[in-house]
N, C-alpha and C positions, 0 to 999 in steps of 0.2 A: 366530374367523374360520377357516374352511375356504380354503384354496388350492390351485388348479388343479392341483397333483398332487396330491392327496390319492387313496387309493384307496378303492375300496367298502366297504373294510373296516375305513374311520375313518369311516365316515357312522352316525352312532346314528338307528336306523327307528323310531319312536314308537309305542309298539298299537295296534291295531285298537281302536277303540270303538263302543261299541251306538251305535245311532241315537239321538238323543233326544226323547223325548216333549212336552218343552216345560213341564213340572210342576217338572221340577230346579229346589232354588233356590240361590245363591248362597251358600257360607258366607262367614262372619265378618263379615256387615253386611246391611242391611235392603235390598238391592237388586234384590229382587222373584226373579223365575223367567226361566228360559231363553224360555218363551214371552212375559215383558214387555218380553227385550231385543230377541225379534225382532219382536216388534207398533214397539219403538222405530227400530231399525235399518231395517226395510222396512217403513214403513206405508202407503207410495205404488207401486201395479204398475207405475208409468208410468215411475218415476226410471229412468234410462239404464243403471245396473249392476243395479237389480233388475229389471226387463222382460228384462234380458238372461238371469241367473238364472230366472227363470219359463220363460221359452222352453225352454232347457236341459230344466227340468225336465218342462215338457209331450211335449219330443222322448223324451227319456227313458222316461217311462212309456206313450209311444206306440207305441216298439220292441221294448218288455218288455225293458228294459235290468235289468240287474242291478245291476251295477258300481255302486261310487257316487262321486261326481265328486270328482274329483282335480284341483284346480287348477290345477296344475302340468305336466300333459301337454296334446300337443300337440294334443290334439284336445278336445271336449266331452262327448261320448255315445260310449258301444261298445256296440254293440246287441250280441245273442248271437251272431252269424256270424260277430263280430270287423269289421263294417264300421265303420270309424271317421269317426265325425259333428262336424262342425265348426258350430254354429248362430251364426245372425248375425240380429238383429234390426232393426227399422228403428220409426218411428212418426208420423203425422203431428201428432198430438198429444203434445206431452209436458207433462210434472210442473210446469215451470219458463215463465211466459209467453214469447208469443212474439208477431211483428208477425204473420205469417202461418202455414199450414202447412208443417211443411217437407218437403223435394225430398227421395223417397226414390228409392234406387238399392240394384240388386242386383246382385249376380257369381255364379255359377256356380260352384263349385271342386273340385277333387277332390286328396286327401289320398290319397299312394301308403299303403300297407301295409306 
């Protein structure tokens, strides 16, 4: 457990790693490839955390973002200029039934720098 004093210099930074292709497979058991956990994990664009993911990554390659997402800060996208992009998605249809469509609504926002 890390506590609120701790300094920068007790945080272990994990490497950087390649992207993955989706071929990698799992050792030490017959649990397929990195591509059959994400066919498993995300096999619906609609579900409410991958639709949001997708978004992300369509802003992403729409800005010629580089960076590659970091879940943990405070924004979603940093395009090359450094303008820092917050994506919010919305749907009238989703994954999961429903009695009708539902009521979307937007906000406007702006993230200082």
């Amino acid at each position: 457990m890390v506590s609120d004093s701790a300094s920068p210099d007790d945080w272990h930074t994990p490497a950087e790693l390649a992207p993955l292709d989706g071929n990698e497979s799992f050792r030490g058991t017959d649990a397929g490839t990195v591509l059959d956990f994400w066919r498993y994990a995300m096999p619906d664009l609609r579900t409410n955390t991958t639709r949001g993911l997708l978004a992300e990554f369509l802003v992403h390659r729409a800005v010629g973002a580089v960076a590659r997402n970091m879940e943990w800060e405070s924004f979603d996208v940093l395009a090359p200029d450094g303008l820092k992009i917050e994506v919010k998605t919305s749907a009238y249809l989703q994954a999961s039934p429903a009695v009708g469509d539902s009521l979307l609504t937007a906000a406007r926002t702006h993230l200082e720098s």
